[in-house]
PDB file of N, CA, C, O and CB in Angstrom:
ATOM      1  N   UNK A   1      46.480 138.302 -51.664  1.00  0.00           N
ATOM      2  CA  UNK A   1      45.848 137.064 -52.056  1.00  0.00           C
ATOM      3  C   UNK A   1      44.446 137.384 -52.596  1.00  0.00           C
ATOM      4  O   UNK A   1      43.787 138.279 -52.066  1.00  0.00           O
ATOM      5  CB  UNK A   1      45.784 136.066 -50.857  1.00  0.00           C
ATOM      6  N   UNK A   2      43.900 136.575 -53.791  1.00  0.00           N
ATOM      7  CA  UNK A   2      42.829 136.924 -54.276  1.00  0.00           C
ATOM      8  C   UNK A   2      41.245 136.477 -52.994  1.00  0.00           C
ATOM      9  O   UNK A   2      41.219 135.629 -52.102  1.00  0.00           O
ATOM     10  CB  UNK A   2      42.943 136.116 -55.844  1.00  0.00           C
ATOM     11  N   UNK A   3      40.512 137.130 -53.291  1.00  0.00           N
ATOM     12  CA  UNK A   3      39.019 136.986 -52.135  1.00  0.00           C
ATOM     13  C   UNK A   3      38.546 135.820 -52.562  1.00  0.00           C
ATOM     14  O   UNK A   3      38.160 134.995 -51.735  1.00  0.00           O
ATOM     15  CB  UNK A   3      37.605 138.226 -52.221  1.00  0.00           C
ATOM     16  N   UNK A   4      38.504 135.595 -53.733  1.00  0.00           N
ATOM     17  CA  UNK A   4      37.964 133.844 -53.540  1.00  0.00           C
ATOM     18  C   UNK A   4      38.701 132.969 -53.087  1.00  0.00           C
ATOM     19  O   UNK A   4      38.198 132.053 -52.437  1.00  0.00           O
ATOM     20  CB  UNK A   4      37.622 133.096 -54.704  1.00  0.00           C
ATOM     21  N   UNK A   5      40.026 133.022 -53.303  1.00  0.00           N
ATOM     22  CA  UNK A   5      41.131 132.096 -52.852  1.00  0.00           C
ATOM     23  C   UNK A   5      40.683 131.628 -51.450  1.00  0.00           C
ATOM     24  O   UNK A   5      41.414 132.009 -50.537  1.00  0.00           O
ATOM     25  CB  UNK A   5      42.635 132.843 -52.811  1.00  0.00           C
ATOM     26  N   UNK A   6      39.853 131.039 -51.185  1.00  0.00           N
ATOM     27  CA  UNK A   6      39.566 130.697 -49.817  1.00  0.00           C
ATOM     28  C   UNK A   6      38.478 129.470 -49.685  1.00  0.00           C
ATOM     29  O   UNK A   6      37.938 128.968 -50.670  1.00  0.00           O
ATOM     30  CB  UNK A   6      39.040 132.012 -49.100  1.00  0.00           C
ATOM     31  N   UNK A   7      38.234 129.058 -48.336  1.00  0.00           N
ATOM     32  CA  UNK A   7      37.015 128.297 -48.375  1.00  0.00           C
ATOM     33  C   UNK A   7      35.658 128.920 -48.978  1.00  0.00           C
ATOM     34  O   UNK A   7      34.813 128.683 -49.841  1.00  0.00           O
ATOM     35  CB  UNK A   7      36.774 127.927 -47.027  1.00  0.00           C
ATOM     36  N   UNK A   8      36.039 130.044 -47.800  1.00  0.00           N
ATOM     37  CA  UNK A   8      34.853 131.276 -47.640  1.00  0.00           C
ATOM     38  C   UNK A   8      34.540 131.822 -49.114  1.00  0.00           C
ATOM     39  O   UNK A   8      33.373 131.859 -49.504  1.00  0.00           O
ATOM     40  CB  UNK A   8      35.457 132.730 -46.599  1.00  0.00           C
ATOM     41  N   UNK A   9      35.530 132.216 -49.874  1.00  0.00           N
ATOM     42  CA  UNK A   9      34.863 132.659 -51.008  1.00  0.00           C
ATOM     43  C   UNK A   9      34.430 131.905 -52.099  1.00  0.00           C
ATOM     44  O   UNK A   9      33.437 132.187 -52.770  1.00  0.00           O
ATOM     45  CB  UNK A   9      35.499 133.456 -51.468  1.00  0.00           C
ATOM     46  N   UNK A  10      35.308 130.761 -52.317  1.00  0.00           N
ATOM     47  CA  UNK A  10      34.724 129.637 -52.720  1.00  0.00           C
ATOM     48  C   UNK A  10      33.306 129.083 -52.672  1.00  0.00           C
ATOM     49  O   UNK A  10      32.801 128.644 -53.705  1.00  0.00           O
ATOM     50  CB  UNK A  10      35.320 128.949 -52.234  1.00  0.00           C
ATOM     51  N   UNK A  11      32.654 129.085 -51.537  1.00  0.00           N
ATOM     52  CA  UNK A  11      31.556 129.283 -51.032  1.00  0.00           C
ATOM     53  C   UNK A  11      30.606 129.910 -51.368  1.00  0.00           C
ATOM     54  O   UNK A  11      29.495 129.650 -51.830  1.00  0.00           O
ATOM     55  CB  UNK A  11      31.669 129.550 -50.273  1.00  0.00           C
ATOM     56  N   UNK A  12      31.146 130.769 -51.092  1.00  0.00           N
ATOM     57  CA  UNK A  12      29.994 132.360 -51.832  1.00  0.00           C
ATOM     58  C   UNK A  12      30.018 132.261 -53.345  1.00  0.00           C
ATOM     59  O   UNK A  12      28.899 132.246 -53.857  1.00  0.00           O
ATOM     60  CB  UNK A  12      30.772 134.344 -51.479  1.00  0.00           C
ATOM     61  N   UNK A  13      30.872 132.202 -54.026  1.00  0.00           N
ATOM     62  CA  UNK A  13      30.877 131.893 -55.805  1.00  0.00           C
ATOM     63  C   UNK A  13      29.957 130.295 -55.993  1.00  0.00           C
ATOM     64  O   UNK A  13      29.365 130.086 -57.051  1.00  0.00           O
ATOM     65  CB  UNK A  13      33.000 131.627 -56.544  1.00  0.00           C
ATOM     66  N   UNK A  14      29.935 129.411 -55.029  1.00  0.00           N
ATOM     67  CA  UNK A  14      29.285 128.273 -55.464  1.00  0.00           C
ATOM     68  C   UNK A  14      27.814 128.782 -55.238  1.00  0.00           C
ATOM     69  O   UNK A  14      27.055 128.670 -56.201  1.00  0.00           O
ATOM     70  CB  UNK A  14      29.733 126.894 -54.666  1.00  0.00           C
ATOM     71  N   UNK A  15      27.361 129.288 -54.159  1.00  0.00           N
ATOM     72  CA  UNK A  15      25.957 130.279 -54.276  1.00  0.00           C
ATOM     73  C   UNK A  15      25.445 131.083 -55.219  1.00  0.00           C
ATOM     74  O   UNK A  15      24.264 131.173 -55.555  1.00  0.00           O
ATOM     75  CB  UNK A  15      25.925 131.144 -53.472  1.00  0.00           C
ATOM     76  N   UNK A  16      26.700 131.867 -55.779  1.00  0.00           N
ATOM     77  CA  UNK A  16      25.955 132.662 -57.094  1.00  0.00           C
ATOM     78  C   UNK A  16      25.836 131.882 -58.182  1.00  0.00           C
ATOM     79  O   UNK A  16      25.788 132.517 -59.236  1.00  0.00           O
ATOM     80  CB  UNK A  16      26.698 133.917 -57.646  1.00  0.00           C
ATOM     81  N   UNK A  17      25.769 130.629 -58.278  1.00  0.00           N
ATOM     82  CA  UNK A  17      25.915 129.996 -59.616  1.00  0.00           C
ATOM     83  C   UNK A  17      24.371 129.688 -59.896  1.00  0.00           C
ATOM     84  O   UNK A  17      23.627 129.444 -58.946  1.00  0.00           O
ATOM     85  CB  UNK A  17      26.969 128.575 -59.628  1.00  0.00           C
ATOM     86  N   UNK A  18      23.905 129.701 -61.190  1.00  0.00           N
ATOM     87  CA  UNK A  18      22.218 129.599 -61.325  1.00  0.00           C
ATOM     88  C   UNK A  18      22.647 128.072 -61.611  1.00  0.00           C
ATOM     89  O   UNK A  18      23.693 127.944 -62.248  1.00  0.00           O
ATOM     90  CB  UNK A  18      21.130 130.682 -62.774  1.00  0.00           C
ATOM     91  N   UNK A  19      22.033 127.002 -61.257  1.00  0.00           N
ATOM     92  CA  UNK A  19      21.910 125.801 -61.305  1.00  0.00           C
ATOM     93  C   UNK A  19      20.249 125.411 -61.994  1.00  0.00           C
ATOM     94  O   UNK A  19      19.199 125.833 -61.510  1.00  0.00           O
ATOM     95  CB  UNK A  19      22.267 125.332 -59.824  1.00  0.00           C
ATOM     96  N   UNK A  20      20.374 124.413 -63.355  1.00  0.00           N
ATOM     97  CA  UNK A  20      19.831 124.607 -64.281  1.00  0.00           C
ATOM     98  C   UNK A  20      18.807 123.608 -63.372  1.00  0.00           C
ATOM     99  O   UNK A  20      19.362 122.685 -62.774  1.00  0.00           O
ATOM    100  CB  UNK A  20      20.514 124.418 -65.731  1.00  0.00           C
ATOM    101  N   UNK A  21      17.386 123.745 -63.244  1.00  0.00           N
ATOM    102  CA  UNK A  21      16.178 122.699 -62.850  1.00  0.00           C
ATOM    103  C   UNK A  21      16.269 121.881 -63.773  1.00  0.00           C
ATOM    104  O   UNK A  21      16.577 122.145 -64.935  1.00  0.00           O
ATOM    105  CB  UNK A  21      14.692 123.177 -62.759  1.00  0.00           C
ATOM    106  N   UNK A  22      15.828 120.101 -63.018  1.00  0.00           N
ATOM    107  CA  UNK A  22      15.893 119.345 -64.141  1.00  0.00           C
ATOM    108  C   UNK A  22      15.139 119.358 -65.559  1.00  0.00           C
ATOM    109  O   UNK A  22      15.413 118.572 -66.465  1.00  0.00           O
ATOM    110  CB  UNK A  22      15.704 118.361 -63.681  1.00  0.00           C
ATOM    111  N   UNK A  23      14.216 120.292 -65.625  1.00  0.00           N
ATOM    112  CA  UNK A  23      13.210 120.395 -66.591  1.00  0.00           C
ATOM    113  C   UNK A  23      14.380 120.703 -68.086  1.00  0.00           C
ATOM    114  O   UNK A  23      14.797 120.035 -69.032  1.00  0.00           O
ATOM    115  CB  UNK A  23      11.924 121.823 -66.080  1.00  0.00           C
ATOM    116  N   UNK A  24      14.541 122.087 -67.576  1.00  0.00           N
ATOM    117  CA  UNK A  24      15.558 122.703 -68.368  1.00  0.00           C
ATOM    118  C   UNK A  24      16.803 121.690 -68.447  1.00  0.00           C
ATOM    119  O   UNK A  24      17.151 121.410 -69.595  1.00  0.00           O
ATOM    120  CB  UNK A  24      15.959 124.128 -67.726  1.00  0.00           C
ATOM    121  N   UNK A  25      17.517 121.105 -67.409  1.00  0.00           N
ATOM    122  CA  UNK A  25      18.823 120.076 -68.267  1.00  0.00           C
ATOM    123  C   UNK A  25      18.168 118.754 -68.646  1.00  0.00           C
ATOM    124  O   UNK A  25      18.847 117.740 -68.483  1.00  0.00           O
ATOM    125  CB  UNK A  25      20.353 119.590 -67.151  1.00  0.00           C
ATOM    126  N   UNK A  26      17.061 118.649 -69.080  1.00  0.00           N
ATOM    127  CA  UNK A  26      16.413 117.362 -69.830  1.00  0.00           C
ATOM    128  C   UNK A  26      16.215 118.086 -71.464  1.00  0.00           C
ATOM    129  O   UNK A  26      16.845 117.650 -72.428  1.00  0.00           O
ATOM    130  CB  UNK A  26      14.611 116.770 -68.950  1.00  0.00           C
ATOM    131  N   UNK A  27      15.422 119.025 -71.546  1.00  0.00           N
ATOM    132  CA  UNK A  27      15.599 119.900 -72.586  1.00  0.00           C
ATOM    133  C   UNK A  27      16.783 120.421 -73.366  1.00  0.00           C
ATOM    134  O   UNK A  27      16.726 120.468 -74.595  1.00  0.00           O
ATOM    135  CB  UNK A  27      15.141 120.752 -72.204  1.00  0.00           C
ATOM    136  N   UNK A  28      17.870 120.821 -72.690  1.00  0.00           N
ATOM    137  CA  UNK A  28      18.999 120.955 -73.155  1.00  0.00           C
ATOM    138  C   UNK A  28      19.784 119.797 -73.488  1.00  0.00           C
ATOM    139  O   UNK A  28      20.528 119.853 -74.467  1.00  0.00           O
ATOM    140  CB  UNK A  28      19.555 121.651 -72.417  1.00  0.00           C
ATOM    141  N   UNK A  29      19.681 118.398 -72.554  1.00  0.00           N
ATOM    142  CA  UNK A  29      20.162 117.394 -73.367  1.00  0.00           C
ATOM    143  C   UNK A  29      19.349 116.919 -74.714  1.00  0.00           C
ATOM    144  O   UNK A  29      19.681 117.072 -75.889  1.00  0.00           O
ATOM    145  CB  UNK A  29      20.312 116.317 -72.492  1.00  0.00           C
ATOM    146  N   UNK A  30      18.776 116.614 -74.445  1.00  0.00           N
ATOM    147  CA  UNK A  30      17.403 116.318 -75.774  1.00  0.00           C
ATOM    148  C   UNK A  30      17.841 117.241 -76.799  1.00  0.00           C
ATOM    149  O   UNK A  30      17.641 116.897 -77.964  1.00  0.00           O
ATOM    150  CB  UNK A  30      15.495 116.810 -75.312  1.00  0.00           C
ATOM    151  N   UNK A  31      18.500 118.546 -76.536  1.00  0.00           N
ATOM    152  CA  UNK A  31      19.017 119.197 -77.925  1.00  0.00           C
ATOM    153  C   UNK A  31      20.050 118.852 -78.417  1.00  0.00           C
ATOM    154  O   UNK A  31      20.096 118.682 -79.635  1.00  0.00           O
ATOM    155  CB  UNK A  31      19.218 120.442 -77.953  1.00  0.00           C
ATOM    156  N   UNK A  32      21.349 118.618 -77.493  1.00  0.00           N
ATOM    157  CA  UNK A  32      22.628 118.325 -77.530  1.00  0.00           C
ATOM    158  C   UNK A  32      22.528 117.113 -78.591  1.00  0.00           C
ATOM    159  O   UNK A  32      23.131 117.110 -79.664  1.00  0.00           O
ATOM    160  CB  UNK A  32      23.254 118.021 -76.056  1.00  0.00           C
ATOM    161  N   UNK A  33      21.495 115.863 -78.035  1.00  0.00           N
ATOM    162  CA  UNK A  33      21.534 114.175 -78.728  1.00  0.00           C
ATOM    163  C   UNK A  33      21.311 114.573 -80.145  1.00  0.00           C
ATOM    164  O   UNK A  33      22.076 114.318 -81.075  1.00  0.00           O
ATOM    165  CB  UNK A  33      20.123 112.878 -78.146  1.00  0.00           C
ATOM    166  N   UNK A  34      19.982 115.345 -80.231  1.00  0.00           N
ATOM    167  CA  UNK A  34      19.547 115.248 -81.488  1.00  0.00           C
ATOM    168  C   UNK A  34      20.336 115.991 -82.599  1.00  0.00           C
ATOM    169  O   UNK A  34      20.281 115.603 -83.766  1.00  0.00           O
ATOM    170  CB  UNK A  34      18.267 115.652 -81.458  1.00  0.00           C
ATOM    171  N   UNK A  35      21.152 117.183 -82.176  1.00  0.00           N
ATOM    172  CA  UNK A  35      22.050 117.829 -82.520  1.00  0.00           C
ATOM    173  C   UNK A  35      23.158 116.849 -83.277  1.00  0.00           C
ATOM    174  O   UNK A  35      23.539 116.864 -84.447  1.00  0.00           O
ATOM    175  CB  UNK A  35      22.442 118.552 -81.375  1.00  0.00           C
ATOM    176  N   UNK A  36      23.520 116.019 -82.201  1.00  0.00           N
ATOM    177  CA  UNK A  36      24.718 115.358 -82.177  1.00  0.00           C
ATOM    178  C   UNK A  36      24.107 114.395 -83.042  1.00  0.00           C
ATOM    179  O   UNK A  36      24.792 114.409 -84.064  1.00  0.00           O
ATOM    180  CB  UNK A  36      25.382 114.910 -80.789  1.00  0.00           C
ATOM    181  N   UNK A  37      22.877 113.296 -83.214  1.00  0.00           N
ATOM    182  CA  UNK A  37      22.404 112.456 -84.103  1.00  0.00           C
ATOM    183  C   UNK A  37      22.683 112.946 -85.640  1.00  0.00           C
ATOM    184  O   UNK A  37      23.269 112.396 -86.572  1.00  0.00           O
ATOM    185  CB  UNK A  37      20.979 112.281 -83.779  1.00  0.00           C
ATOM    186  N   UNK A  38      22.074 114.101 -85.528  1.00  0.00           N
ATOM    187  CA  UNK A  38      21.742 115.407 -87.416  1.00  0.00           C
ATOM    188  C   UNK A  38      23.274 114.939 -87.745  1.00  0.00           C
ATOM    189  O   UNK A  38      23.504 114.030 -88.543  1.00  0.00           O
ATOM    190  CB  UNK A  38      21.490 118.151 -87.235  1.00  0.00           C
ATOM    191  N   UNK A  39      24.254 115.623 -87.078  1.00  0.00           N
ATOM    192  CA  UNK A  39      25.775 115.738 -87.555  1.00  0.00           C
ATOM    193  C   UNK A  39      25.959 114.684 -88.055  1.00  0.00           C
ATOM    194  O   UNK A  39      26.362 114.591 -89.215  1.00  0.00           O
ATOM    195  CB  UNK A  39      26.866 115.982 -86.610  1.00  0.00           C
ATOM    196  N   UNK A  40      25.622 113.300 -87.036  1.00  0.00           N
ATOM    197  CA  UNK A  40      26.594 112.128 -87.375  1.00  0.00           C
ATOM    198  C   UNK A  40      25.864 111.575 -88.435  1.00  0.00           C
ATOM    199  O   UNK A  40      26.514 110.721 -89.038  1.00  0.00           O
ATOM    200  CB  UNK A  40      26.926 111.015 -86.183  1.00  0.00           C
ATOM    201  N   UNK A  41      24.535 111.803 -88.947  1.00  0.00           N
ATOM    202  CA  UNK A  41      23.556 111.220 -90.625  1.00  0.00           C
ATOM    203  C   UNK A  41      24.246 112.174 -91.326  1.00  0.00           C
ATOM    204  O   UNK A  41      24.913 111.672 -92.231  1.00  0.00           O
ATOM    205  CB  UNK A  41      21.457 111.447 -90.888  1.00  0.00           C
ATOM    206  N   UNK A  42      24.320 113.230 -91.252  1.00  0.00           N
ATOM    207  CA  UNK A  42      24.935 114.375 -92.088  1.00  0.00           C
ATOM    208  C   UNK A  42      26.352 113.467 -92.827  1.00  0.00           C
ATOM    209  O   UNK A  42      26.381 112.997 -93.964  1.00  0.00           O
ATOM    210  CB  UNK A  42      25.452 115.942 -90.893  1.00  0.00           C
ATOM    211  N   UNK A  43      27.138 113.430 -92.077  1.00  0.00           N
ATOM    212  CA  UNK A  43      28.752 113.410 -91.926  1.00  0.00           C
ATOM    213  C   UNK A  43      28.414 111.512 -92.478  1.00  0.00           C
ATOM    214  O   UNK A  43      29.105 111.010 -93.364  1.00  0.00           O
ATOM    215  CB  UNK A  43      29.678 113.936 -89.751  1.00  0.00           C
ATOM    216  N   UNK A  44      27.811 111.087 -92.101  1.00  0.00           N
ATOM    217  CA  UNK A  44      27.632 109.411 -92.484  1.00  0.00           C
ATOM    218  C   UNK A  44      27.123 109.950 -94.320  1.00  0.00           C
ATOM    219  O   UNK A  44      27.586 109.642 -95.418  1.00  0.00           O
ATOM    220  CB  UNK A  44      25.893 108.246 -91.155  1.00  0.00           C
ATOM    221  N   UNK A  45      26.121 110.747 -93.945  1.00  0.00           N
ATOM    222  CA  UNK A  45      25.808 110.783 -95.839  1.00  0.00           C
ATOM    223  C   UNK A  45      26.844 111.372 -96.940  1.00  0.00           C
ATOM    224  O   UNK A  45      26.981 111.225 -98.155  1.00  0.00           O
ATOM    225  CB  UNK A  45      24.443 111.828 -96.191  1.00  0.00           C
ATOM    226  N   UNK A  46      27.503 112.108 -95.932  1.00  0.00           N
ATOM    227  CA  UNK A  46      28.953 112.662 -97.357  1.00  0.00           C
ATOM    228  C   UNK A  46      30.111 111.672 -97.088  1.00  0.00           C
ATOM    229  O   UNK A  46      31.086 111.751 -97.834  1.00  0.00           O
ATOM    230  CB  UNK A  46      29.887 114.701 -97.101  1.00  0.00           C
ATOM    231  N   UNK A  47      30.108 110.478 -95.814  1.00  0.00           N
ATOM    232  CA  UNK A  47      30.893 109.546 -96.568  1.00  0.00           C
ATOM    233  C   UNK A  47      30.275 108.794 -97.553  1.00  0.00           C
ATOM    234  O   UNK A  47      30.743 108.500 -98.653  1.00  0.00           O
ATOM    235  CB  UNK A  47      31.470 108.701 -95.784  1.00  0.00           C
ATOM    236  N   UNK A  48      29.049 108.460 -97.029  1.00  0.00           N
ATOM    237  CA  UNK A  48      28.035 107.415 -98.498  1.00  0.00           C
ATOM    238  C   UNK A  48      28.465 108.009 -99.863  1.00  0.00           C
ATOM    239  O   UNK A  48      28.925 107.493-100.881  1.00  0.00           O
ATOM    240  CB  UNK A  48      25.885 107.675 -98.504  1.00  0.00           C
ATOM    241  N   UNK A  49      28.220 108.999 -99.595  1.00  0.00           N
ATOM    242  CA  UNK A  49      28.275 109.879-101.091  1.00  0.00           C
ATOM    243  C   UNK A  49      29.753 110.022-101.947  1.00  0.00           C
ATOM    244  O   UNK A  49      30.074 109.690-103.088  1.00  0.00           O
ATOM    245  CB  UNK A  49      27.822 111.561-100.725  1.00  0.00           C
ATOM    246  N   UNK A  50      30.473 110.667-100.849  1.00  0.00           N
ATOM    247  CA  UNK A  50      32.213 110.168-101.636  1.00  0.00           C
ATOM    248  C   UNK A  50      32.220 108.634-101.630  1.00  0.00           C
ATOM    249  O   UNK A  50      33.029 108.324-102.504  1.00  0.00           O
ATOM    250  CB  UNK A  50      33.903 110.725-100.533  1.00  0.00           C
ATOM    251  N   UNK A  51      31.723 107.530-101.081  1.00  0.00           N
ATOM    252  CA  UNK A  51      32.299 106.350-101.439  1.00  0.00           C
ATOM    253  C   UNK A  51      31.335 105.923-102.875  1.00  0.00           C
ATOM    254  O   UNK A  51      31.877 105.196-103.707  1.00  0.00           O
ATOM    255  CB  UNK A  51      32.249 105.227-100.060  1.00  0.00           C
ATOM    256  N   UNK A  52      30.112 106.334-103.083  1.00  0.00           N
ATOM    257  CA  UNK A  52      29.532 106.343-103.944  1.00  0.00           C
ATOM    258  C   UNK A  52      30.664 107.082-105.362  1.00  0.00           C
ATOM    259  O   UNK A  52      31.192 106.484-106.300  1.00  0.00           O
ATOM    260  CB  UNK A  52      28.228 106.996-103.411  1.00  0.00           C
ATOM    261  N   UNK A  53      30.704 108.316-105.056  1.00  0.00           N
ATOM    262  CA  UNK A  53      31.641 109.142-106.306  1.00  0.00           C
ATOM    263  C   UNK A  53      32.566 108.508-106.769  1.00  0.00           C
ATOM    264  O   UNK A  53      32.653 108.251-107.969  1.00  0.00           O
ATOM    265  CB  UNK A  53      32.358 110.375-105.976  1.00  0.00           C
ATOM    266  N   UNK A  54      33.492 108.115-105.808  1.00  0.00           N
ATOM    267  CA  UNK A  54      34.786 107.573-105.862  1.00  0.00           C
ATOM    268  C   UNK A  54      34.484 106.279-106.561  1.00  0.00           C
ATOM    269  O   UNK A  54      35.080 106.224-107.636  1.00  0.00           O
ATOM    270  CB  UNK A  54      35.504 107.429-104.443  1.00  0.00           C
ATOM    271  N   UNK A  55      33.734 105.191-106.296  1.00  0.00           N
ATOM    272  CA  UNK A  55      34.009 103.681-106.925  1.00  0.00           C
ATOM    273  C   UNK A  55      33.257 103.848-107.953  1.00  0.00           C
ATOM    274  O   UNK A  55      33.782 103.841-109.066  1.00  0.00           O
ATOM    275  CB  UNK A  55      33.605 102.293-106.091  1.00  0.00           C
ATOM    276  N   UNK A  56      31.685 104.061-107.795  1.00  0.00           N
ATOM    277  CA  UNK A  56      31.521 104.197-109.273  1.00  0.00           C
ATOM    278  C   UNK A  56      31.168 104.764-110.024  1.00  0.00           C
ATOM    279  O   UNK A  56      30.336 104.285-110.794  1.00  0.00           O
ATOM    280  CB  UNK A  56      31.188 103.735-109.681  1.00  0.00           C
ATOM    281  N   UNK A  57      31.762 106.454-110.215  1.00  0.00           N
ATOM    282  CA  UNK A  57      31.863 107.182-110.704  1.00  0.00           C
ATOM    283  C   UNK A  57      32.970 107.459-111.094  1.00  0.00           C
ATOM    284  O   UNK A  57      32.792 108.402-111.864  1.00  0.00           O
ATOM    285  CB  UNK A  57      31.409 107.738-110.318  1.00  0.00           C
ATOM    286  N   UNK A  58      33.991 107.239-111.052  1.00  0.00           N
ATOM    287  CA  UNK A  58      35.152 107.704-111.208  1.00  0.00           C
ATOM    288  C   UNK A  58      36.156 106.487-111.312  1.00  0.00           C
ATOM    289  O   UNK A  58      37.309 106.629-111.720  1.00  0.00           O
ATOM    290  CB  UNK A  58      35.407 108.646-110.146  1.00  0.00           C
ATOM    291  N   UNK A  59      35.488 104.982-110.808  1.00  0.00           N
ATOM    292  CA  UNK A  59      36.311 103.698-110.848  1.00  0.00           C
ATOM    293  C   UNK A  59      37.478 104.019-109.843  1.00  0.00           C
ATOM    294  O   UNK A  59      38.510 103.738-110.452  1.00  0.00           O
ATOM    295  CB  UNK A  59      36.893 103.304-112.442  1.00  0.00           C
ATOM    296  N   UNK A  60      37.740 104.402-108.797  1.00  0.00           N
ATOM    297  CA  UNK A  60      38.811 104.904-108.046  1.00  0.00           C
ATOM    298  C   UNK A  60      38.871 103.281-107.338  1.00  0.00           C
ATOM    299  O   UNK A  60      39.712 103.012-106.480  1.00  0.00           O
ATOM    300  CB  UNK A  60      38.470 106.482-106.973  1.00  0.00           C
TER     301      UNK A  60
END
């Protein structure tokens, strides 16, 4: 049977885990949003832009 397979080792692996201070997971979200904001103006401006091409540029 594997050594973590247990309470006990279970245990011991939840101890070695570095658990991020809130400083650092406020910072890392704050990157994730703004990250995630960029994409969705990005991805919103090349639909603007194909719906722009498409009707009246091309009369589609």
């Amino acid at each position: 049977m594997l050594k973590w397979f247990s309470i006990r080792g279970i245990i011991t692996e939840i101890k070695r885990i570095r658990w991020s201070s809130p400083k650092e997971l406020a910072k890392d979200s704050a990157t994730v949003i703004i990250f995630t904001a960029a994409f969705a103006l990005f991805f919103l401006a090349c639909t603007a832009f194909n719906a722009w091409f498409l009707t009246d540029l091309l009369g589609v």
